[in-house]
C-alpha positions, -999 to 999 in steps of 0.1 A, spaced: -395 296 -125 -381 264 -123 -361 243 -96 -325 229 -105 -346 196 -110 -379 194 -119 -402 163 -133 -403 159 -175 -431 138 -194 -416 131 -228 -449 125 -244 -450 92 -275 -475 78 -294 -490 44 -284 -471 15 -286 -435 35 -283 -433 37 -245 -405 11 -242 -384 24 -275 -384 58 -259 -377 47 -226 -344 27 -238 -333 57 -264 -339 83 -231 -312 59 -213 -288 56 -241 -289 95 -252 -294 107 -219 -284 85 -194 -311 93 -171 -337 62 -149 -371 66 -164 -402 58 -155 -425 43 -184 -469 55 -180 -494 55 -205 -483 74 -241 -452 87 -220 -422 88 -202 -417 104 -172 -378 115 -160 -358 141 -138 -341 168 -158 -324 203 -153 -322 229 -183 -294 210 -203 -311 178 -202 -344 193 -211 -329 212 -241 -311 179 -254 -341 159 -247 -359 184 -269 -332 185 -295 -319 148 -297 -347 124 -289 -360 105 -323 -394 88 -307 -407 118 -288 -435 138 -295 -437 165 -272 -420 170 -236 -440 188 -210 -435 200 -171 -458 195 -146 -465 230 -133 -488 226 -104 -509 200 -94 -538 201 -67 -575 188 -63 -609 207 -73 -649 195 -83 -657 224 -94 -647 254 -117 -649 281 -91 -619 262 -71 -605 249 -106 -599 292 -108 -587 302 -77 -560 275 -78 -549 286 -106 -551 325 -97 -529 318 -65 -500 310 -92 -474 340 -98 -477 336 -134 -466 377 -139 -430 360 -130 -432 338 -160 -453 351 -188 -451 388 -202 -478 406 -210 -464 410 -243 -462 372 -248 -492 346 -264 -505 319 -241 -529 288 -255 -546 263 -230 -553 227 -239 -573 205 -213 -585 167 -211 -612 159 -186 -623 124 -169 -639 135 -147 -679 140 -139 -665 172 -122 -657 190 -153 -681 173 -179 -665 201 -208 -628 202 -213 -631 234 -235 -650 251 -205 -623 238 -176 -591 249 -204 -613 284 -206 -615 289 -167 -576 281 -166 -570 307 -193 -590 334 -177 -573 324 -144 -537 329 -160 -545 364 -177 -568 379 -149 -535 374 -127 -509 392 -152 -537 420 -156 -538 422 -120 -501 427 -113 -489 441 -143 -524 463 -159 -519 448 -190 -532 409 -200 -512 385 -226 -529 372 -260 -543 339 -270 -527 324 -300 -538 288 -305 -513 283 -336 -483 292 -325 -483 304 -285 -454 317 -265 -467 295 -239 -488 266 -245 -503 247 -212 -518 217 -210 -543 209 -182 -552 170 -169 -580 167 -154 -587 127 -131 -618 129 -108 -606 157 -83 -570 159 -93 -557 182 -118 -524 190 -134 -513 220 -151 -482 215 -175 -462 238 -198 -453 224 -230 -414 227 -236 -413 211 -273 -437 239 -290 -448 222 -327 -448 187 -315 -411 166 -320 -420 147 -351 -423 180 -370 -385 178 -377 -386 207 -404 -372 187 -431 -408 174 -448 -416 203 -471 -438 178 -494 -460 145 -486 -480 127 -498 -518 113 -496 -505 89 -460 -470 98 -450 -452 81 -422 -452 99 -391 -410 106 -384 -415 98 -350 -434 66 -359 -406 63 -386 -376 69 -361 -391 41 -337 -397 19 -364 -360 19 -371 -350 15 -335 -368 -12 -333 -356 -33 -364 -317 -25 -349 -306 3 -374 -278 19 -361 -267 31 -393 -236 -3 -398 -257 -20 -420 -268 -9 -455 -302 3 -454 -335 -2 -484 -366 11 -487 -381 -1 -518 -418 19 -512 -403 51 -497 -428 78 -504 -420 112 -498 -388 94 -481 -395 96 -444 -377 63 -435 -347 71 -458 -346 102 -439 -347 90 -406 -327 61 -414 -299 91 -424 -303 109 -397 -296 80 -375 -268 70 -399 -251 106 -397 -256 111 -360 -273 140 -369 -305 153 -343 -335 152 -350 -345 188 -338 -312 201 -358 -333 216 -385 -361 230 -361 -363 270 -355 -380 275 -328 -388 255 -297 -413 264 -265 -383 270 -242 -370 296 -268 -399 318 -249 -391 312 -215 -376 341 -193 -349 316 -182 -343 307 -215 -302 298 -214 -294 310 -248 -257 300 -243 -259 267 -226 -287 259 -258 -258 266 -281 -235 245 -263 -255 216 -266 -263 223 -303 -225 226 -309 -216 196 -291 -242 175 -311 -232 185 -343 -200 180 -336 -206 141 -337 -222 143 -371 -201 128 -396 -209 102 -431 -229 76 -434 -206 40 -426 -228 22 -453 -254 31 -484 -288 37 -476 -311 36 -508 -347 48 -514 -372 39 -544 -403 39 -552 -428 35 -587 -444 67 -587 -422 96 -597 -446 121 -577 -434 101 -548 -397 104 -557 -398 148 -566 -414 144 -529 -389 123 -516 -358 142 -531 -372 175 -522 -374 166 -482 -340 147 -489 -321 174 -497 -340 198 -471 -324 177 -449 -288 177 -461 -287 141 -473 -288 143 -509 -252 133 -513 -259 101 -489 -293 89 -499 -292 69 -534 -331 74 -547 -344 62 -576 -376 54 -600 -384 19 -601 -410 -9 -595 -406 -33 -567 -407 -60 -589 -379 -48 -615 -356 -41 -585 -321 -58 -591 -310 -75 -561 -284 -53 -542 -250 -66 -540 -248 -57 -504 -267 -74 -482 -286 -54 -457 -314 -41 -433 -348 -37 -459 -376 -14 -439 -410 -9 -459 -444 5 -452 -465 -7 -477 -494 7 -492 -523 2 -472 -560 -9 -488 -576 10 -465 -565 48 -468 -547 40 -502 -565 24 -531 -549 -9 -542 -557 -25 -574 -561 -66 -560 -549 -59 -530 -541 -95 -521 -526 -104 -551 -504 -70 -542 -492 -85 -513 -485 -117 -522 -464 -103 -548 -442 -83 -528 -438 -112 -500 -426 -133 -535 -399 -108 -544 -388 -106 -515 -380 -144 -507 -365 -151 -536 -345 -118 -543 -335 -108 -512 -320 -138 -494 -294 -128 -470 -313 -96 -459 -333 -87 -430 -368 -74 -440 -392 -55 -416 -427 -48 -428 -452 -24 -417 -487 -35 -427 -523 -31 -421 -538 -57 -403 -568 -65 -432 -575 -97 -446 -558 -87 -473 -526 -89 -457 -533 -125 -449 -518 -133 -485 -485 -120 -475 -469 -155 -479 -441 -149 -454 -440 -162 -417 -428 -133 -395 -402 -139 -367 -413 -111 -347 -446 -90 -348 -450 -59 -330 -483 -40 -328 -486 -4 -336 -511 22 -346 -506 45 -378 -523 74 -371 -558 53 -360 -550 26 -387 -542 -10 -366 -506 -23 -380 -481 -51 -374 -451 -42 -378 -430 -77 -389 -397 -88 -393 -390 -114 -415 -357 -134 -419 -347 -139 -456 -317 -164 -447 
């Protein structure tokens, strides 16, 4: 099906193209090349299965299948029914097609990811008599089909559920952090896990999390049952548990404390429910308390927050809410590092801290700086 090397886009969500990029080189030691929302790289089946397993800012990773040129659906077809797709897929298997259109050649991308479908199946029917299902919740094979003017690319998905969904979340709240967002957002601030870590807003605990996993070397994907590749018919099921074994075997306790609190004890049974889903109970010190009650920590460390937004979240005096928390944090936290994620509202503008650094990034569709403010 596939060549000993074959092109990977490791798919990311805006903003994250240069965190992934630098985490691809460090965990895999491979040259990347950085394009819009995604990396692209060269792998073979082990780097592709520790991709999958071990990359924190990924979201999905797909292979560009075929790629040719067509204005019309009648082509868009054919191209696709010249494909041996009976060596790959099984009648007994589920396919699902996906498809994005620019392109004034294919004005409906429902109607071009519907030709590709029928193209696929008519094809297995053909050769084998009998035609695969669609399942667009949980396919054996889910393709994805870019559509630019006249060219078009066809790509298997190798990920499955997209990256983020680590397995580990079992409750959330009203706006939880994506754990891909969260993972990056670490990365960024320069967590490796030798510092002590605080999140005083935590949530249903997705930076704690990540901040462990990071801490105990532990993959991402380690709590994850099923991947695409799992479906494939030269799915390696040995050299997949090599790799598994090999990055477990690096996992190991935390170096320094990493603490989680937040007011609302809803928020902490969420957070201590994906904490121990996750196998971090004994590492992860949570607790009930306000921001502003907090005692200052005796160890100085690395403080990552996402506030409460006005926008999606109601705030009671929003301004006066953030003024407060930029308050406490200058005078109880000297000596810490402190990185912020924030909407950018004009109630922010009473945050009464001048940031070092400001990186932009998008929460789901909400606008955010993420700061960094140095509390020395």
């Amino acid at each position: 099906m596939l060549a000993s090397k074959f092109k990977c886009i490791v798919k990311t969500l805006q903003g994250l193209e240069n965190t992934l990029s630098s985490e691809m080189k460090t965990t895999l030691g491979v040259e990347t090349e950085i394009l819009k929302r995604a990396v692209s790289f060269e792998a073979d089946l082990a780097l592709l299965y520790k991709a999958n397993l071990e990359l924190r800012t990924a979201l999905s990773i797909i292979i560009p299948i075929l790629e040719f040129e067509a204005d019309n659906v009648n082509t868009l077809y054919n191209k696709i029914l010249e494909y041996a797709w009976e060596d790959l897929i099984l009648p007994s298997n589920t396919i699902s097609v996906h498809a994005t259109s620019y392109s004034v050649y294919f004005n409906h991308s429902q109607y071009a990811a519907l030709k590709v479908k029928d193209a696929i199946v008519d094809r297995i029917r053909k050769n084998t008599g009998k035609r695969p299902d669609v399942n667009t919740e949980k396919p054996d094979f889910e393709f994805n089909v870019h559509i630019k003017n006249k060219s078009v690319t066809l790509s298997l998905n190798s990920s499955g559920e997209t990256l983020n969904k680590r397995n580990y979340r079992h409750k959330q709240g009203i706006a939880p952090l994506n754990e891909t967002l969260a993972a990056a957002m670490l990365i960024m601030a320069g967590y490796t896990g030798k510092q002590a870590f605080y999140d005083f807003m935590s949530g249903s605990g997705t930076l704690a999390i990540e901040a462990g996993l990071i801490a105990t070397e532990t993959p991402p994907g380690a709590f994850r049952k099923d991947f695409g590749f799992f479906h494939w018919p030269n799915f390696d099921k040995k050299l997949w548990q090599e790799i598994v074994q090999k990055a477990n075997s690096k996992r190991h306790k935390p170096l320094k404390s990493i603490w989680a609190s937040d007011q609302s004890p809803v928020a902490i049974s969420e957070a201590s429910t994906n904490i121990y889903a996750a196998g971090l109970s004994d590492f992860i010190t949570l607790s009930k308390q306000k921001f502003e009650k907090i005692e200052t920590p005796s160890e100085p460390g690395l403080i990552v927050m996402n506030l409460p937004y006005d926008i999606r979240v109601e705030i009671n005096e929003a301004e006066e809410f953030y003024k407060t928390v930029s308050d406490v944090l200058k005078n109880n936290f000297k000596q810490f590092n402190a990185w912020v994620l924030a909407p950018k509202s004009k109630s922010f503008k009473s945050f009464a801290l001048k940031p070092v650094r400001k990186i932009n990034l998008l929460n789901a569709s909400i606008e955010c700086s993420f700061n960094n403010y140095d509390l020395y």
